[in-house]
C-alpha positions in Angstrom: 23.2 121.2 61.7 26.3 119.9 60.3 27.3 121.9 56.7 29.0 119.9 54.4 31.8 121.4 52.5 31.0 121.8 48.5 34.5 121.0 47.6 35.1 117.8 50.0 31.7 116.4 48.5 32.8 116.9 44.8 36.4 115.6 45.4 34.9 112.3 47.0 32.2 112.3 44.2 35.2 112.4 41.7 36.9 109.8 43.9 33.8 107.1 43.4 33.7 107.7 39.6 37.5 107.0 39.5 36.9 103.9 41.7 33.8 102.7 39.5 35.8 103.4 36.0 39.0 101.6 37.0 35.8 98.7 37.8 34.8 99.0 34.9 37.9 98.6 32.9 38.7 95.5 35.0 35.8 94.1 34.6 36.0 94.8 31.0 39.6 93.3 31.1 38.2 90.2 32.8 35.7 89.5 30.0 38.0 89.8 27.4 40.3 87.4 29.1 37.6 85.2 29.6 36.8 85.8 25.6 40.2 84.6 24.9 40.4 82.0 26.8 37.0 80.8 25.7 38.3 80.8 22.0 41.5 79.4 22.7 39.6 76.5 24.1 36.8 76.0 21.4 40.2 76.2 18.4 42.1 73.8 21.3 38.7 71.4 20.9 38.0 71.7 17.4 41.6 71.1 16.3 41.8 68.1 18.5 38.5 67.1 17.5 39.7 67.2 13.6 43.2 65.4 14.7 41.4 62.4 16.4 38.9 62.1 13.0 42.1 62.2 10.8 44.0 59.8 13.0 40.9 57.5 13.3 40.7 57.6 9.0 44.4 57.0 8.7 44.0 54.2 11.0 40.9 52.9 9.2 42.9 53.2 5.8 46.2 51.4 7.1 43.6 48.6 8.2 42.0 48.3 4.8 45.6 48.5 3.0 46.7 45.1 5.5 43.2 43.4 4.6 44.0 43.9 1.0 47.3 42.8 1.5 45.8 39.7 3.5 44.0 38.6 -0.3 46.8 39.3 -1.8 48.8 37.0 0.2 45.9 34.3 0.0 45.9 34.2 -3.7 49.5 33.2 -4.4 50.1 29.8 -4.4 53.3 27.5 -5.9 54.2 24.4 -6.1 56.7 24.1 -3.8 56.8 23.5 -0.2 59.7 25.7 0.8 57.6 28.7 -0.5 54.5 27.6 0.5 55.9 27.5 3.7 57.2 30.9 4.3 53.7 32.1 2.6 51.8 30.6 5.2 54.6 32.4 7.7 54.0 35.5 6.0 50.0 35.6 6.2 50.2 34.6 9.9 52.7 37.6 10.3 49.8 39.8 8.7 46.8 38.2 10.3 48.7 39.1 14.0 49.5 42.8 12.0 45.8 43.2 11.7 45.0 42.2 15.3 47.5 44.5 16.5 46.2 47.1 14.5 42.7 47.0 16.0 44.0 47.1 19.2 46.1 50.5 18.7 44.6 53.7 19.9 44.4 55.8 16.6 46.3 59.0 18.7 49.7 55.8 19.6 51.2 57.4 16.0 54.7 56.2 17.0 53.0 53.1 16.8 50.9 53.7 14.0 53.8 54.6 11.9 55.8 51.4 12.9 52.3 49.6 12.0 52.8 51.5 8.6 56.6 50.3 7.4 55.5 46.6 9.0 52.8 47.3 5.9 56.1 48.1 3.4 58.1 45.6 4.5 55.6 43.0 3.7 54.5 44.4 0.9 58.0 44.0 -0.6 58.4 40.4 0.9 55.3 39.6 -1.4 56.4 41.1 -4.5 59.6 39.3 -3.8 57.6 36.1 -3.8 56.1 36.6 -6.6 58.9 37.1 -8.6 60.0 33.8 -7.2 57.3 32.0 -7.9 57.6 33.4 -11.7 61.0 32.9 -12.0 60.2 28.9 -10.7 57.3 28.5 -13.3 59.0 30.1 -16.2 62.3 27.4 -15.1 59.7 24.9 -14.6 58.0 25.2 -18.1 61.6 24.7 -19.7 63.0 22.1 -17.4 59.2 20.0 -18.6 60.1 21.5 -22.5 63.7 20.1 -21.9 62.6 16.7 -20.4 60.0 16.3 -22.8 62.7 16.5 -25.6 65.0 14.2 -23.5 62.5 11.6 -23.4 61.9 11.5 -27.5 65.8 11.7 -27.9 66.4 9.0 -25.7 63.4 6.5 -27.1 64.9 6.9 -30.3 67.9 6.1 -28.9 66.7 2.8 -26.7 67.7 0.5 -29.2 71.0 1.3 -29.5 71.6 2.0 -25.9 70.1 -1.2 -24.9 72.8 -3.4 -27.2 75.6 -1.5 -26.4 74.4 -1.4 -22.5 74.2 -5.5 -23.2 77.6 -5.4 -24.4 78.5 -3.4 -21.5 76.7 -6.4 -18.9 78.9 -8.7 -20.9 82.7 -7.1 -20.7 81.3 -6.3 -16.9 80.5 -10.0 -15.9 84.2 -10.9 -17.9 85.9 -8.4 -15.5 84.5 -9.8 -12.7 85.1 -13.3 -13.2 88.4 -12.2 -14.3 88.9 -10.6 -11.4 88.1 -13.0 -8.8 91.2 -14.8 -6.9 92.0 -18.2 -7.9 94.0 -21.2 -6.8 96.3 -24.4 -7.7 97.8 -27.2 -5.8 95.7 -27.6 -2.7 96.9 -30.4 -0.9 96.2 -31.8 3.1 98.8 -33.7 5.1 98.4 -35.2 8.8 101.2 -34.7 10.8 102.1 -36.6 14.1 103.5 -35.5 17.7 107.1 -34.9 16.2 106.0 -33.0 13.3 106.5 -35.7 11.1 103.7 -36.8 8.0 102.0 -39.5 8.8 99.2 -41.6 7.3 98.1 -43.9 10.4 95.0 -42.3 12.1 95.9 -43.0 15.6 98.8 -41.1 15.1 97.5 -37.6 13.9 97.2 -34.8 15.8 96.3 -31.8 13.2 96.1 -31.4 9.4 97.9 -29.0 7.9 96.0 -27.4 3.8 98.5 -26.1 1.6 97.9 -24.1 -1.4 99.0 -21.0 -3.7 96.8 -17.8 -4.7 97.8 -17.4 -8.5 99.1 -14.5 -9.8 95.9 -11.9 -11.1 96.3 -8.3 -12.0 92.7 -8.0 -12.2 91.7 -8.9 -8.4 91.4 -6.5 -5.9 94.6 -5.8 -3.6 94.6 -6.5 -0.2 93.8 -8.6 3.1 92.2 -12.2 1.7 90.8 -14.5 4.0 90.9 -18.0 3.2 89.1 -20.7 4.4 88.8 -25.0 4.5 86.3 -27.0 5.7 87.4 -30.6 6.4 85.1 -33.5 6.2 86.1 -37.2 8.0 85.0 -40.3 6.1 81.3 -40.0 7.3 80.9 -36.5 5.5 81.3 -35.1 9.5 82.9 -31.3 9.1 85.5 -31.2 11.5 85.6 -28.5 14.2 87.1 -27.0 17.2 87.0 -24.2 19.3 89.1 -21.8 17.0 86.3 -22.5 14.4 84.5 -19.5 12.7 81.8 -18.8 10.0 81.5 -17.2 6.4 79.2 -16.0 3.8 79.5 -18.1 0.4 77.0 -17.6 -2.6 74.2 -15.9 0.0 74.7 -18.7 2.3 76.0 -18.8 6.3 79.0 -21.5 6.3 81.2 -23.1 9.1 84.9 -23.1 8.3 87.2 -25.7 10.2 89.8 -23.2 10.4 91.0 -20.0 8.0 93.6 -17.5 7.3 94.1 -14.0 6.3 97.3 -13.3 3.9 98.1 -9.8 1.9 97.2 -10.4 -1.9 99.0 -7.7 -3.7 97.9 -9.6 -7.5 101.2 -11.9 -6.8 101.0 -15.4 -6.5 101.2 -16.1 -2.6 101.9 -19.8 -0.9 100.1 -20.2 2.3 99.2 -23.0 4.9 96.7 -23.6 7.2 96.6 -26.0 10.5 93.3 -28.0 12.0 94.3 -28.5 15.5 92.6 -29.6 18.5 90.4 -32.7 17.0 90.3 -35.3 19.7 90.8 -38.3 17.4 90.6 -39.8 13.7 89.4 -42.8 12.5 90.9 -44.8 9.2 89.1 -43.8 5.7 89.2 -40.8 3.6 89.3 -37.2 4.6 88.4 -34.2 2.4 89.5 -30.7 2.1 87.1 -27.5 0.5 89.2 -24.2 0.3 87.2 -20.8 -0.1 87.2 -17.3 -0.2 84.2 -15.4 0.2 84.0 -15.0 -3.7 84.7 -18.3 -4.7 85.6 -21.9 -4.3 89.3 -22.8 -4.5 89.1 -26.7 -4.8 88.9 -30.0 -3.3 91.4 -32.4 -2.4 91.4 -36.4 -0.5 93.8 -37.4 1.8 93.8 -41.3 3.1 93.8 -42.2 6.4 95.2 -45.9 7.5 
């Protein structure tokens, strides 16, 4: 029989109750870790919990703040187009606001707080159109106050603005039949193949018009075209391939021939051939000179 030594048994007794204390306190250790961690995770929870409510009201509330400002934008109204136009470009930019809104997770608060000065910005557009629109009404109400007072102040000046307005129409129509170009001594010559006058038919070979723009300070300055139409004994107007066309009184005419001088309100002499007619016959020929404001005159010239 084996003795066992009192002192070896005590010292490992000792040994195991060290062993099962230092158990004990980690254990104990463990828990309270465990106890920590547990609380750090409930606060982490309930904290996140609270954030996502607080986000998910200030979303709610920026929401109802852009449906608000949605009425507010429906119920202005002016009366003129340009506005009305960037109104209707402003609700559309809050309707797609709204939309974008609803779509935007409550914890995006970058986003969120770009939704929210979107919200200022508009807000201050609106406030700018109202003042606008004010500002347009108030000028509107004067600009009818000052028309209405126009409108008695002229009809009670009609009378007299009518007679001196006739006097006006008068002096106008004097200046402008003063003003138009006039003429003296229109004349038509034949001339032969040496470039001599000549009064036998079957000798002719162009016409030459002669006549002088008179002097008038009143007429208009520059290029004047002038024009003749030559008639043969049977009323025939003579043409040729240099022949060209005018307006006269609202009225399309062919011209025999024309030419374009420089009226400077000085008399000028000027001449104008009819070449290129195949033959003539014996009787009396007729010359019309023109501008497109007026007629010049007539002359006869007698053909043997």
């Amino acid at each position: 029989m084996v003795e066992i030594d009192p002192i070896m048994e005590r010292r490992e007794r000792e040994e195991q109750e060290r062993k099962n204390e230092s158990l004990k306190k980690l254990m104990y250790g463990l828990i309270a870790v465990a106890a920590v961690l547990l609380a750090a995770l409930v606060y982490i929870w309930v904290s996140k919990s609270s954030l996502v409510k607080d986000l998910n009201e200030e979303k709610a509330d920026l929401t109802e703040q852009m449906i608000a400002l949605r009425g507010d934008y429906e119920s202005l109204s002016s009366d003129y187009e340009s506005i009305n136009s960037q109104l209707d470009s402003s609700k559309e930019e809050v309707n797609q606001l709204i939309e974008r809104i609803q779509k935007t997770e409550a914890t995006n608060r970058a986003q969120i707080r770009k939704y929210e000065k979107e919200l200022g910005t508009l807000r201050s557009i609106m406030r700018n159109y109202i003042v606008q629109i004010d500002s347009l009404n108030t000028l509107n109400h004067k600009l009818t106050a000052d028309a209405a007072a126009a409108r008695k102040e002229a009809a009670a000046s009609r009378a007299e603005n009518a007679e001196l307005n006739k006097k006006v129409e008068n002096l106008s129509g004097q200046v402008a039949a003063g003003s138009v170009i006039k003429s003296r001594g229109l004349s038509i010559a034949a001339y032969n193949s040496s470039d001599k006058v000549t009064d036998r038919s079957s000798r002719v070979v162009r016409l030459l018009a002669s006549l002088s723009l008179v002097e008038n300070e009143l007429a208009p300055r520059g290029p004047v075209r002038v024009y003749i139409r030559v008639k043969d004994p049977e009323g025939v107007l003579l043409t040729n391939s240099t022949q060209t066309s005018f307006n006269f009184g609202g009225q399309s005419m062919v011209a025999s021939a024309s030419r374009e001088v420089d009226y400077e309100g000085k008399e000028v002499e000027l001449s104008i051939y009819l070449n290129e007619i195949t033959a003539y016959q014996p009787g009396i020929y007729t010359v019309e000179a023109y501008t497109s404001q007026a007629m010049l005159g007539k002359a006869e010239l007698l053909l043997r």
